[in-house]
Chimera marker file (.cmm) of the C-alpha trace (Angstrom):
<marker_set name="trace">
<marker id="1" x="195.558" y="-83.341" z="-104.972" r="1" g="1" b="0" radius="0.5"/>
<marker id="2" x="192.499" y="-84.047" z="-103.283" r="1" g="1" b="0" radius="0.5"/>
<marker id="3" x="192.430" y="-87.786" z="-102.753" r="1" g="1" b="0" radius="0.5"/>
<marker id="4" x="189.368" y="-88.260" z="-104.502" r="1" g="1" b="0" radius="0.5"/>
<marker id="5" x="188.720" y="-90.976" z="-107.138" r="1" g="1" b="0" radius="0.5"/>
<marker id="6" x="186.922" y="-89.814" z="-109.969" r="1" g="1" b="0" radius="0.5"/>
<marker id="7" x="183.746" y="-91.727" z="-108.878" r="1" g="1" b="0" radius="0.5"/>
<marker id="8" x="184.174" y="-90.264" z="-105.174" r="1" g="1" b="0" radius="0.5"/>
<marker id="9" x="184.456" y="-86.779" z="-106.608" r="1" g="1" b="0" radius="0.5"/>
<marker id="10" x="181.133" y="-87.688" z="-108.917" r="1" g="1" b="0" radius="0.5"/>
<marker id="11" x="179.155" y="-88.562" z="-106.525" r="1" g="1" b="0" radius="0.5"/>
<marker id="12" x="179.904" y="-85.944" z="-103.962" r="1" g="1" b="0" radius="0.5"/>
<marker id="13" x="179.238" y="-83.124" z="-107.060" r="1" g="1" b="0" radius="0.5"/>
<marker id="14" x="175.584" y="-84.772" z="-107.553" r="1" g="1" b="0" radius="0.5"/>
<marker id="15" x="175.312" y="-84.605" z="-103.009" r="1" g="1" b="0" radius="0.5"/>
<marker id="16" x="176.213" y="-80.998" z="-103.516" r="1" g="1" b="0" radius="0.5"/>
<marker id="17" x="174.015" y="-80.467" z="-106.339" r="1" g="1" b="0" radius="0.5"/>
<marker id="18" x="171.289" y="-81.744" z="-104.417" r="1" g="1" b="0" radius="0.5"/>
<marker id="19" x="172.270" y="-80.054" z="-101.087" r="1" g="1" b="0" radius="0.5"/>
<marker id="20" x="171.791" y="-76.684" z="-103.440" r="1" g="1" b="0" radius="0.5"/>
<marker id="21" x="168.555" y="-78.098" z="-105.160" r="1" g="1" b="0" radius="0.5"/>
<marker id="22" x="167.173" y="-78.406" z="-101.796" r="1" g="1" b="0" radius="0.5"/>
<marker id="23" x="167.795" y="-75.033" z="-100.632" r="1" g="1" b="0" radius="0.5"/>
<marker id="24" x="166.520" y="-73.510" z="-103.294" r="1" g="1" b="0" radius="0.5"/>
<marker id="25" x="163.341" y="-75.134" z="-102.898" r="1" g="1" b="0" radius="0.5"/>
<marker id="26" x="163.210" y="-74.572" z="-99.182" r="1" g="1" b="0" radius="0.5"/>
<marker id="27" x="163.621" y="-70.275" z="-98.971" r="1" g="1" b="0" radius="0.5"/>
<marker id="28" x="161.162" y="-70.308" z="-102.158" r="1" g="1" b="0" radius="0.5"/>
<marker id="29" x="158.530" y="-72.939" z="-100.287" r="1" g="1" b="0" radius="0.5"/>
<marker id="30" x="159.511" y="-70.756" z="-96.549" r="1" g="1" b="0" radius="0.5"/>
<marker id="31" x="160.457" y="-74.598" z="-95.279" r="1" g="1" b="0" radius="0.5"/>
<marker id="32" x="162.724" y="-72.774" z="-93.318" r="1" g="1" b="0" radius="0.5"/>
<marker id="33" x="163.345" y="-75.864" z="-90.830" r="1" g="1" b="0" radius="0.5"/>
<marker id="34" x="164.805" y="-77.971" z="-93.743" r="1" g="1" b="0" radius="0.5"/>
<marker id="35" x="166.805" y="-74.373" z="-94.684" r="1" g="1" b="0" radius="0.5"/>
<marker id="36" x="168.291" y="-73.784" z="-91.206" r="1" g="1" b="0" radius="0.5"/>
<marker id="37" x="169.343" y="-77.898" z="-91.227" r="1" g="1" b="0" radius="0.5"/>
<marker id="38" x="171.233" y="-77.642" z="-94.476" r="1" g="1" b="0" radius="0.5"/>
<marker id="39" x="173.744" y="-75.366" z="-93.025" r="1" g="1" b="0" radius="0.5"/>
<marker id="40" x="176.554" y="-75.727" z="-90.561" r="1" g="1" b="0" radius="0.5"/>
<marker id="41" x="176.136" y="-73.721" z="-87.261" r="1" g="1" b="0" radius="0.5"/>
<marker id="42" x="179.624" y="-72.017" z="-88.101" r="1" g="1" b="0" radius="0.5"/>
<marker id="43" x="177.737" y="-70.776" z="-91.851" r="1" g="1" b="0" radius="0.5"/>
<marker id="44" x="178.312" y="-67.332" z="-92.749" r="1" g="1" b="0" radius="0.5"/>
<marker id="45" x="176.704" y="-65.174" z="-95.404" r="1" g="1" b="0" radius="0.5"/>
<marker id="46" x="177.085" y="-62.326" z="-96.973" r="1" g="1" b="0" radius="0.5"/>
<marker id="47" x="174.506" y="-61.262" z="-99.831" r="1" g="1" b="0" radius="0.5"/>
<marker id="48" x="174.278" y="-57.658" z="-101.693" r="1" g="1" b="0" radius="0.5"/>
<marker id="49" x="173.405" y="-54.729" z="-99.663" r="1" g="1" b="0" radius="0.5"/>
<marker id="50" x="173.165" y="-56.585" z="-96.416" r="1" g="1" b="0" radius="0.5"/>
<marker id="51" x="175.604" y="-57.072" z="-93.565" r="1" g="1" b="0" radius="0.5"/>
<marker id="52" x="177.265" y="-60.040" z="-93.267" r="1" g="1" b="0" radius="0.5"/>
<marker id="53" x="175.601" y="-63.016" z="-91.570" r="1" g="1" b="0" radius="0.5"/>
<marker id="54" x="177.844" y="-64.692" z="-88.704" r="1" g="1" b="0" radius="0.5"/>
<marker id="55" x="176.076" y="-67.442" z="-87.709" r="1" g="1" b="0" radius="0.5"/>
<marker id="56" x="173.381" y="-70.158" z="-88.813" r="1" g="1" b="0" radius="0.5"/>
<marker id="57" x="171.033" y="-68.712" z="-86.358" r="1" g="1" b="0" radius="0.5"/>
<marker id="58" x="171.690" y="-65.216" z="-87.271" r="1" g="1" b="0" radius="0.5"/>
<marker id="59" x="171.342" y="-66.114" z="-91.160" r="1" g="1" b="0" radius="0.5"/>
<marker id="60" x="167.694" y="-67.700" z="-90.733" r="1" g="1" b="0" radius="0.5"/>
<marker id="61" x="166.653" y="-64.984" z="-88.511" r="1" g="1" b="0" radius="0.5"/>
<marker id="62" x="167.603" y="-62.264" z="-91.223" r="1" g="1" b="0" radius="0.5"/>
<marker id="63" x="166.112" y="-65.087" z="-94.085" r="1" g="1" b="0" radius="0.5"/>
<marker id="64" x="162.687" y="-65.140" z="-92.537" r="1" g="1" b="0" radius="0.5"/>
<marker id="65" x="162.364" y="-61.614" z="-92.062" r="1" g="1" b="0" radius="0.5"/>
<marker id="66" x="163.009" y="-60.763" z="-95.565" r="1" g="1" b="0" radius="0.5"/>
<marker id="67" x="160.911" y="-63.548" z="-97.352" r="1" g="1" b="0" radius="0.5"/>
<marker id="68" x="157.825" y="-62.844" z="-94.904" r="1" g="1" b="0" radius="0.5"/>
<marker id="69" x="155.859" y="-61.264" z="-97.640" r="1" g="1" b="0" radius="0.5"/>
<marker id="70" x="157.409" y="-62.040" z="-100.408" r="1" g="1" b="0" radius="0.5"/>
<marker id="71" x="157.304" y="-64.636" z="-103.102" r="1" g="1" b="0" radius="0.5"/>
<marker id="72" x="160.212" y="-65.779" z="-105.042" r="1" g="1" b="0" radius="0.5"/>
<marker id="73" x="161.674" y="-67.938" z="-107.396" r="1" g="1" b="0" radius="0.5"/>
<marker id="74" x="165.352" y="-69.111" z="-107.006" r="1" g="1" b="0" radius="0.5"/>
<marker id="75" x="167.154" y="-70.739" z="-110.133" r="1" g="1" b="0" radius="0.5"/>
<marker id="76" x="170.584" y="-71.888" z="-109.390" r="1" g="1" b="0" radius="0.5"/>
<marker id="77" x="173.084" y="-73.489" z="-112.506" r="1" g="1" b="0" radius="0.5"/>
<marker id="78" x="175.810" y="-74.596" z="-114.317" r="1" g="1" b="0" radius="0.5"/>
<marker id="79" x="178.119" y="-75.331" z="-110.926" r="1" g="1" b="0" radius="0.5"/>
<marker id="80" x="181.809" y="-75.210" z="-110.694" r="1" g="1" b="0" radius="0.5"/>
<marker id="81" x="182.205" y="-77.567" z="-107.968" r="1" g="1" b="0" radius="0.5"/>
<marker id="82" x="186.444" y="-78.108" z="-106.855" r="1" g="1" b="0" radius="0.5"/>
<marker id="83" x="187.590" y="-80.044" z="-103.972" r="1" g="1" b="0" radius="0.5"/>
<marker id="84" x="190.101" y="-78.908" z="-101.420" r="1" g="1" b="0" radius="0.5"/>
<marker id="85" x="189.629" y="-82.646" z="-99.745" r="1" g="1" b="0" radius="0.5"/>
<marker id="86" x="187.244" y="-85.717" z="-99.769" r="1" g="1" b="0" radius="0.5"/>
<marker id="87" x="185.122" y="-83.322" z="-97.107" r="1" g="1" b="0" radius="0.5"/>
<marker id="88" x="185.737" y="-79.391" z="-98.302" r="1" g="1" b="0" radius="0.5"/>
<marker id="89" x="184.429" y="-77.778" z="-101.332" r="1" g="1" b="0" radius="0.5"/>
<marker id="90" x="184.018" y="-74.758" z="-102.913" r="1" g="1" b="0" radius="0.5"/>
<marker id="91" x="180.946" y="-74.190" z="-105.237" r="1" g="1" b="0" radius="0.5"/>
<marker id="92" x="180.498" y="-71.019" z="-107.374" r="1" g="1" b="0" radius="0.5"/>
<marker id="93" x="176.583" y="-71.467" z="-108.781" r="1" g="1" b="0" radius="0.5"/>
<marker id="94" x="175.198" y="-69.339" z="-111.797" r="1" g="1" b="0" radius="0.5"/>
<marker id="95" x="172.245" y="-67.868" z="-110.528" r="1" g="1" b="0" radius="0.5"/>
<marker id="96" x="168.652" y="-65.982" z="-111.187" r="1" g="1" b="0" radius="0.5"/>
<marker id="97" x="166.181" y="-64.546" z="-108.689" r="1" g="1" b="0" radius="0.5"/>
<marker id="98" x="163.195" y="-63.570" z="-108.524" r="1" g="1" b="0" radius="0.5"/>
<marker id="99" x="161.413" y="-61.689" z="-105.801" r="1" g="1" b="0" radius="0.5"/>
<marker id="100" x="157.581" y="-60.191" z="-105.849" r="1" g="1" b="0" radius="0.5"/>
<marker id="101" x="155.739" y="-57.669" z="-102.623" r="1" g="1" b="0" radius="0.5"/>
<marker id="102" x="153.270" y="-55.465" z="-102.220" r="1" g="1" b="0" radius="0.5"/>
<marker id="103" x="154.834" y="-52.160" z="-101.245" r="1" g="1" b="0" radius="0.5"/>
<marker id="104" x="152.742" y="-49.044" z="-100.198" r="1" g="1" b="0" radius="0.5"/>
<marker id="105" x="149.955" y="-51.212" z="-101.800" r="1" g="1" b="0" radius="0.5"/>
<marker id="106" x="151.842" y="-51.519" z="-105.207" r="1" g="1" b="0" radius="0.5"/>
<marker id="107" x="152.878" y="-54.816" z="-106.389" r="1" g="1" b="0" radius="0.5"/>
<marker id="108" x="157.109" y="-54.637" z="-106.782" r="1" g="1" b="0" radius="0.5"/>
<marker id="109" x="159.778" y="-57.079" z="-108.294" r="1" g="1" b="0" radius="0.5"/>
<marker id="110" x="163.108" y="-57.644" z="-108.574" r="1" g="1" b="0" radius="0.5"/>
<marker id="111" x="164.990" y="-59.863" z="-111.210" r="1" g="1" b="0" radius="0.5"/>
<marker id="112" x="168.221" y="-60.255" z="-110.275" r="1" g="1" b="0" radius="0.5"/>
<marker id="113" x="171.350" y="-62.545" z="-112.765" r="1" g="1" b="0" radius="0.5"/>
<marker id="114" x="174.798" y="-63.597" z="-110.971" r="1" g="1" b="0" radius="0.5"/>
<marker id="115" x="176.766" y="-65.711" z="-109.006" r="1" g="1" b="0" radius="0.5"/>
<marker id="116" x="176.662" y="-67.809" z="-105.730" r="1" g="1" b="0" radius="0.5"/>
<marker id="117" x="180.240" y="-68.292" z="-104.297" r="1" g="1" b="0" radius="0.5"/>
<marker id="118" x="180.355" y="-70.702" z="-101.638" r="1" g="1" b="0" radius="0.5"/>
<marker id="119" x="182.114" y="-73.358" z="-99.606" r="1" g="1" b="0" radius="0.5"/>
<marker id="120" x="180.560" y="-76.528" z="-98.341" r="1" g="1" b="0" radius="0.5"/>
<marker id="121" x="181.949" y="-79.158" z="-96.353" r="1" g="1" b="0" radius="0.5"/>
<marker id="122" x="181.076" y="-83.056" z="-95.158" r="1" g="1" b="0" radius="0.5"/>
<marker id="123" x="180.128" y="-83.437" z="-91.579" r="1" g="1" b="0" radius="0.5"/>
<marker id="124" x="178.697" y="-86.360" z="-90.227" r="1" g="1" b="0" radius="0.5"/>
<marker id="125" x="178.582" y="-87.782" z="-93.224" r="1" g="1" b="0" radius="0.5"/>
<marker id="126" x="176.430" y="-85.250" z="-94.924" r="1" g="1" b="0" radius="0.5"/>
<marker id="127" x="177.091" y="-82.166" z="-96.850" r="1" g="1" b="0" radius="0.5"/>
<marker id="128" x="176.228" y="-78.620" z="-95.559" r="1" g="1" b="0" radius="0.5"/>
<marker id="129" x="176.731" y="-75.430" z="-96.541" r="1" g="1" b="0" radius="0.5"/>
<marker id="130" x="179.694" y="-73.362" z="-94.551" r="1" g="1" b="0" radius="0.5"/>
<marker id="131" x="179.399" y="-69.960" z="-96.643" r="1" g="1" b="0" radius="0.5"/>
<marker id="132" x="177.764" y="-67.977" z="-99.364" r="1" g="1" b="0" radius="0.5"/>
<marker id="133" x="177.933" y="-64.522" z="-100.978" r="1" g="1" b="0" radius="0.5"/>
<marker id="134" x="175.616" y="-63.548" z="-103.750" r="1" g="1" b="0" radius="0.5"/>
<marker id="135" x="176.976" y="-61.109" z="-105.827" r="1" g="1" b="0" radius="0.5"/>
<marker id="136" x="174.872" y="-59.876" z="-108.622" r="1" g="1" b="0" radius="0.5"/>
<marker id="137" x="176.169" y="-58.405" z="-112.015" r="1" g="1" b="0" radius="0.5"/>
<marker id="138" x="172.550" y="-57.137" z="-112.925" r="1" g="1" b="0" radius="0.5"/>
<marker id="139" x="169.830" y="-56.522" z="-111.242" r="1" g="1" b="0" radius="0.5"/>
<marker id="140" x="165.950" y="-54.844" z="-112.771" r="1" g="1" b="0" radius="0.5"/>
<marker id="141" x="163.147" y="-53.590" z="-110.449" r="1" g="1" b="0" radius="0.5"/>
<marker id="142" x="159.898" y="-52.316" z="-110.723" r="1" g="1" b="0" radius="0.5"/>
<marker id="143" x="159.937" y="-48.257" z="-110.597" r="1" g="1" b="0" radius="0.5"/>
<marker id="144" x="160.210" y="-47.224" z="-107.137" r="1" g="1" b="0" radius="0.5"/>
<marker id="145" x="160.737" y="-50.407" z="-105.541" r="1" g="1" b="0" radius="0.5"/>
<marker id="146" x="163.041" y="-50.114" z="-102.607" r="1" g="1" b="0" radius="0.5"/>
<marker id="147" x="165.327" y="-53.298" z="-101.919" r="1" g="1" b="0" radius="0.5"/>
<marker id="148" x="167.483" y="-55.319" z="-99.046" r="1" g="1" b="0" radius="0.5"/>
<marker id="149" x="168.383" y="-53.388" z="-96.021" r="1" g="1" b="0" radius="0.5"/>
<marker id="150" x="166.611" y="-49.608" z="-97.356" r="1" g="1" b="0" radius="0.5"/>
<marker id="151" x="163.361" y="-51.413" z="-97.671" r="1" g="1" b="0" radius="0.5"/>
<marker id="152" x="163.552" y="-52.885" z="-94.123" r="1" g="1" b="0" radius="0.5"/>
<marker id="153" x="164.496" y="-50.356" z="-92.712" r="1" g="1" b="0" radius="0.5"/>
<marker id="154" x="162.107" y="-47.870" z="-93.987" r="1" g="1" b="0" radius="0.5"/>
<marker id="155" x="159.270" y="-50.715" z="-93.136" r="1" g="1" b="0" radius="0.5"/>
<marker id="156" x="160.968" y="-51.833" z="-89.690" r="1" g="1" b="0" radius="0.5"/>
<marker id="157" x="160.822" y="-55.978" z="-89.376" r="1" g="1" b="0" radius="0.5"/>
<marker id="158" x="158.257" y="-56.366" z="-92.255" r="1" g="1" b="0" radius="0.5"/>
<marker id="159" x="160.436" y="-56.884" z="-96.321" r="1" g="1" b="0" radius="0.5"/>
<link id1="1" id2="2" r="1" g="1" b="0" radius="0.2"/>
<link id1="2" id2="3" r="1" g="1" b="0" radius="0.2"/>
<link id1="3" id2="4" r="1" g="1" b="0" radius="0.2"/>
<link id1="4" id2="5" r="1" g="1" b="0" radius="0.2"/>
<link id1="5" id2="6" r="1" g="1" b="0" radius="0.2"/>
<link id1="6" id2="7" r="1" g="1" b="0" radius="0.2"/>
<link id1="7" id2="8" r="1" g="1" b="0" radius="0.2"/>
<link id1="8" id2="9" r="1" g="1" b="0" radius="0.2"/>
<link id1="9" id2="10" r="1" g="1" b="0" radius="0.2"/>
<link id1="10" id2="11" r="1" g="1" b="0" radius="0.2"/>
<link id1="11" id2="12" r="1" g="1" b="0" radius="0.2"/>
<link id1="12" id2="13" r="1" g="1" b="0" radius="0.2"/>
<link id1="13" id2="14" r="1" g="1" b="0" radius="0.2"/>
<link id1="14" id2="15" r="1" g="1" b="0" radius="0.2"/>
<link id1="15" id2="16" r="1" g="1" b="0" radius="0.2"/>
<link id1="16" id2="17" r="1" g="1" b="0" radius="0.2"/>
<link id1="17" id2="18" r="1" g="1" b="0" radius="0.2"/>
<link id1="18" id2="19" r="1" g="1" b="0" radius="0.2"/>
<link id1="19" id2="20" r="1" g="1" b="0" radius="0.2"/>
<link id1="20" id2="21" r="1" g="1" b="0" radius="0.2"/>
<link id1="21" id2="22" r="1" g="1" b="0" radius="0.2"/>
<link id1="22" id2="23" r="1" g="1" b="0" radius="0.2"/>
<link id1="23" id2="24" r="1" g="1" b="0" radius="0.2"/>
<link id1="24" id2="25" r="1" g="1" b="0" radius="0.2"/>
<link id1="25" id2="26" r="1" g="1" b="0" radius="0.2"/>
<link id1="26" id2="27" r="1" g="1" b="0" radius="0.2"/>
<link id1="27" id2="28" r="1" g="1" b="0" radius="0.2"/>
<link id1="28" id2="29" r="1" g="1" b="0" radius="0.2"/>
<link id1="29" id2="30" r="1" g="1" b="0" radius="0.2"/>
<link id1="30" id2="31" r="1" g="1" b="0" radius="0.2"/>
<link id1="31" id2="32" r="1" g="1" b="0" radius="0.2"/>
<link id1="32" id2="33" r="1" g="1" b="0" radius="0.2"/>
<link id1="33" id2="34" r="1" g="1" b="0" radius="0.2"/>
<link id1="34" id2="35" r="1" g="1" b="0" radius="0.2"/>
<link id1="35" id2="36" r="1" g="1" b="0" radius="0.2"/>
<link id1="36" id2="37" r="1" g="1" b="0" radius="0.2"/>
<link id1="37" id2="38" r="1" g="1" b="0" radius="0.2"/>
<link id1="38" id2="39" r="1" g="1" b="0" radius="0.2"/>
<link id1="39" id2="40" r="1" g="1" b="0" radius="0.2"/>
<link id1="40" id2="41" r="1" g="1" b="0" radius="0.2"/>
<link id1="41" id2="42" r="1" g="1" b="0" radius="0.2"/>
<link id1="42" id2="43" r="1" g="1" b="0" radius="0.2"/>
<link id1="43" id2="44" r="1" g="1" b="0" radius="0.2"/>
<link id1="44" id2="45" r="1" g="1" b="0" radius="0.2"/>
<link id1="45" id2="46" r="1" g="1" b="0" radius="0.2"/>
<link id1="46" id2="47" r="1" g="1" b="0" radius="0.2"/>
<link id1="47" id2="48" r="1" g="1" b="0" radius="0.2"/>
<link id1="48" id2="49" r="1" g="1" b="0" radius="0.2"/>
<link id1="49" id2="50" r="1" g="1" b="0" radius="0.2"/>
<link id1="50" id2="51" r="1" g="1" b="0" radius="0.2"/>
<link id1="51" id2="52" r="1" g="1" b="0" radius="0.2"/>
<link id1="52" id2="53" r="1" g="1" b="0" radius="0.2"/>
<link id1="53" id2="54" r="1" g="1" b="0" radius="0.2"/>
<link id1="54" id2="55" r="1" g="1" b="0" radius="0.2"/>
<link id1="55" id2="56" r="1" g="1" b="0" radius="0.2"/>
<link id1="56" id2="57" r="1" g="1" b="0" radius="0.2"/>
<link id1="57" id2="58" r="1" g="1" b="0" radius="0.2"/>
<link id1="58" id2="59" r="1" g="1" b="0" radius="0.2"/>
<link id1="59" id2="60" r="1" g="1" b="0" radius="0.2"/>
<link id1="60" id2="61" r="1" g="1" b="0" radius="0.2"/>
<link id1="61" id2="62" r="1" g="1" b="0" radius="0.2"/>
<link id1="62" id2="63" r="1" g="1" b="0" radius="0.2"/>
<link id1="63" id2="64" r="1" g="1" b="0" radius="0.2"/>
<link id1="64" id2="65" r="1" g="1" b="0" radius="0.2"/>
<link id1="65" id2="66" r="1" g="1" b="0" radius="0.2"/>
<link id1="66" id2="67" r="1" g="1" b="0" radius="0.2"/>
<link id1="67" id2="68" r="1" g="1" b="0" radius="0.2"/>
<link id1="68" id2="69" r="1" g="1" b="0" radius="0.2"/>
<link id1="69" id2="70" r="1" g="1" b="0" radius="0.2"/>
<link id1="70" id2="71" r="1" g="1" b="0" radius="0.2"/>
<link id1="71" id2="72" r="1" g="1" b="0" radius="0.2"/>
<link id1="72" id2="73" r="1" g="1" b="0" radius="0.2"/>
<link id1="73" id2="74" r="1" g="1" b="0" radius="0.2"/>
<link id1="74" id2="75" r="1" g="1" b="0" radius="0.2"/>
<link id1="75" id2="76" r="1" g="1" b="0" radius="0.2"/>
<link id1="76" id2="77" r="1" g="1" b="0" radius="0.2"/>
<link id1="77" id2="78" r="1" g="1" b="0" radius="0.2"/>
<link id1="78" id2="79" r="1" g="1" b="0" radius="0.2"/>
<link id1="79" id2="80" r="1" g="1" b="0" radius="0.2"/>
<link id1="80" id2="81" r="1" g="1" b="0" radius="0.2"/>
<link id1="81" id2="82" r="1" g="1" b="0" radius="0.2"/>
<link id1="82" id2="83" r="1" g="1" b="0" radius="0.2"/>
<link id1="83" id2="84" r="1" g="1" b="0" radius="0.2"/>
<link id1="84" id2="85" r="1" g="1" b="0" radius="0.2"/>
<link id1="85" id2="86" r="1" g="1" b="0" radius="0.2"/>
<link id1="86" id2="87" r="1" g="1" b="0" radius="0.2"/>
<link id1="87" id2="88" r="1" g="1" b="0" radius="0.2"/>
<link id1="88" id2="89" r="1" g="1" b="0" radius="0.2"/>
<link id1="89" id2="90" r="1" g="1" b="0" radius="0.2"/>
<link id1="90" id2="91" r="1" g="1" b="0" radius="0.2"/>
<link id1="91" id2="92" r="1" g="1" b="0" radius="0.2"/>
<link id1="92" id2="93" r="1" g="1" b="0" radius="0.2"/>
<link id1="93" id2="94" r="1" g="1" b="0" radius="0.2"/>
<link id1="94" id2="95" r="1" g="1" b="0" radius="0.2"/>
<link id1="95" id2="96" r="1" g="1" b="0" radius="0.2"/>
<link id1="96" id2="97" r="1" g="1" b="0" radius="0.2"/>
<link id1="97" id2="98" r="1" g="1" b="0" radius="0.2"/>
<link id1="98" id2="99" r="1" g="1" b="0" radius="0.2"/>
<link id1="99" id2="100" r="1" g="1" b="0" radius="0.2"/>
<link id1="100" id2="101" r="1" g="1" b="0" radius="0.2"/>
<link id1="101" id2="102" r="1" g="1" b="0" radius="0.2"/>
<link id1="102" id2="103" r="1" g="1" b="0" radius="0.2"/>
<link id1="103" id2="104" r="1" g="1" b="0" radius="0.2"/>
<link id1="104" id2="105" r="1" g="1" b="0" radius="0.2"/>
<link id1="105" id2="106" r="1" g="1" b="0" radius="0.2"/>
<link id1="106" id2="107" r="1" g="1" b="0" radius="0.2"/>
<link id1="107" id2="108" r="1" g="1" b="0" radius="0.2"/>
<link id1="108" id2="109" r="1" g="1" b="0" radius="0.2"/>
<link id1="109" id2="110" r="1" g="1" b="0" radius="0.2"/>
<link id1="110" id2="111" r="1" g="1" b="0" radius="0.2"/>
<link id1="111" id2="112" r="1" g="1" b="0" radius="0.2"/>
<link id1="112" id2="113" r="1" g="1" b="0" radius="0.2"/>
<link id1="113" id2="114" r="1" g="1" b="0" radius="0.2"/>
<link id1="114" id2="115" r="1" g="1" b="0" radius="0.2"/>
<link id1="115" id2="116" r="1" g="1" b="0" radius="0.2"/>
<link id1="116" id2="117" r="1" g="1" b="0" radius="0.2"/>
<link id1="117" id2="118" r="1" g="1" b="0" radius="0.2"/>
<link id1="118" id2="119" r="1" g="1" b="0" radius="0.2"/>
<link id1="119" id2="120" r="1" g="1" b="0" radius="0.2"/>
<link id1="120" id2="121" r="1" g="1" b="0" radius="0.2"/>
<link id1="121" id2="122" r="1" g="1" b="0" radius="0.2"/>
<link id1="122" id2="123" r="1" g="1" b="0" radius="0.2"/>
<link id1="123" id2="124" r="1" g="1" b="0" radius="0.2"/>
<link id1="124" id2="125" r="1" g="1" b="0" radius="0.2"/>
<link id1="125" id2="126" r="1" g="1" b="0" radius="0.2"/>
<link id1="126" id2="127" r="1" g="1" b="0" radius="0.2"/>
<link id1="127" id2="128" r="1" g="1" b="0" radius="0.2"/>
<link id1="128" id2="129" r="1" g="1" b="0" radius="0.2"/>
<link id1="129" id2="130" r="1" g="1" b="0" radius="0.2"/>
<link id1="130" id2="131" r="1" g="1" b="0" radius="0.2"/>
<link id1="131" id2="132" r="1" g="1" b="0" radius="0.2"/>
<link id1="132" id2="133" r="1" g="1" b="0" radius="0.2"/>
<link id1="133" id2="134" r="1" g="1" b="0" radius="0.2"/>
<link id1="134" id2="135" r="1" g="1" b="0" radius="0.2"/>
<link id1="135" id2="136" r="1" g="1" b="0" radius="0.2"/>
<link id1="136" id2="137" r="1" g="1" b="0" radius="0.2"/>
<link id1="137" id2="138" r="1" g="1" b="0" radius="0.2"/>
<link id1="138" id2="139" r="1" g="1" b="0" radius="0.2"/>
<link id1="139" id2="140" r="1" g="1" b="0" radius="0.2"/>
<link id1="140" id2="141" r="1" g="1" b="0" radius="0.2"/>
<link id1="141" id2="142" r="1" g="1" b="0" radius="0.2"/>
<link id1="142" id2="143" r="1" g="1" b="0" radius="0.2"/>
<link id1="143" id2="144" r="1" g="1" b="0" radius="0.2"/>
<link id1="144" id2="145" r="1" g="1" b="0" radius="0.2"/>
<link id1="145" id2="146" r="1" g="1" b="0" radius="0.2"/>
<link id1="146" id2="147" r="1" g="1" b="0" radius="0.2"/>
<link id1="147" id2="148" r="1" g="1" b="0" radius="0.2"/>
<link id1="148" id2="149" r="1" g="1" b="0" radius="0.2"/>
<link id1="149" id2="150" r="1" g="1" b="0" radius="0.2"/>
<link id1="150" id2="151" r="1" g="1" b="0" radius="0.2"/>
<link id1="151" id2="152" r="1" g="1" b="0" radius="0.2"/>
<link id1="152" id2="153" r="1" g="1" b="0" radius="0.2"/>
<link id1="153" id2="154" r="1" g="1" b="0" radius="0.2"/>
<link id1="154" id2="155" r="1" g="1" b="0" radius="0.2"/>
<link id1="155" id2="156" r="1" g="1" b="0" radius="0.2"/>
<link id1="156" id2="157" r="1" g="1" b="0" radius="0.2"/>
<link id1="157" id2="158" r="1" g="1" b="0" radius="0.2"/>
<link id1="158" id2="159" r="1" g="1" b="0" radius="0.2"/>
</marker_set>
């Protein structure tokens, strides 16, 4: 049991929901200061074809580097929000992505369809995220488009 009401539990799903709403909105705008302050310090990450994240800091230094030059569109759905307490949750978030760059003066995309697994928890009275892995069951690119870690490390700091 978590020793939530049904109206506590309500209302913390729509806190979450908007917690995630804002996110979304904040990589795809690059308002990375409201990005960084929706996640705990203690956040870790762990996305497709990257290392794992450790750290807030570390996350949002990896997150600006890789949106730099690009543009993207985030859609994030149908959540399956569960409580392990009035203050800890765990979120898995149907997603879509997509990300646009120029690359060796070609325009590139990728469209990528799966899921957001992650774990969220009250402090101070607000919600924050604590985790998140993306792990994508499809993915399309443009021809010859090189993604994630390969394309920044065949490009150095610049995505």
């Amino acid at each position: 049991m978590d020793g939530m009401s049904d109206l506590e539990r309500l209302l913390a799903i729509e806190d979450i929901k908007l917690l995630k709403a804002r996110r979304d909105r904040a990589v795809d705008t690059k308002d990375f200061e409201t990005y960084y302050a929706l996640h705990a310090p203690d956040h870790v990450s762990h996305n497709d074809g990257f290392d794992r994240w450790n750290n807030r800091d570390e996350m949002i230094v990896n997150v600006r580097r890789l949106m730099a030059d690009n543009i993207s569109v985030h859609h994030s759905h149908t959540p399956d929000i569960t409580f392990d307490s009035p203050s800890r949750a765990v979120g898995i978030w149907g997603m879509e992505d997509n990300i646009f760059w120029r690359q060796d003066g070609e325009e590139h995309w990728l469209q990528g369809f799966g899921f957001y697994h992650e774990t969220y928890e009250k402090r101070d009275g607000v919600w924050v995220f604590t985790s998140r892995q993306l792990k994508r069951t499809h993915v399309r690119t443009s021809a010859g488009a090189m993604m994630g870690a390969q394309r920044l490390a065949t490009n150095g700091t610049k995505p």
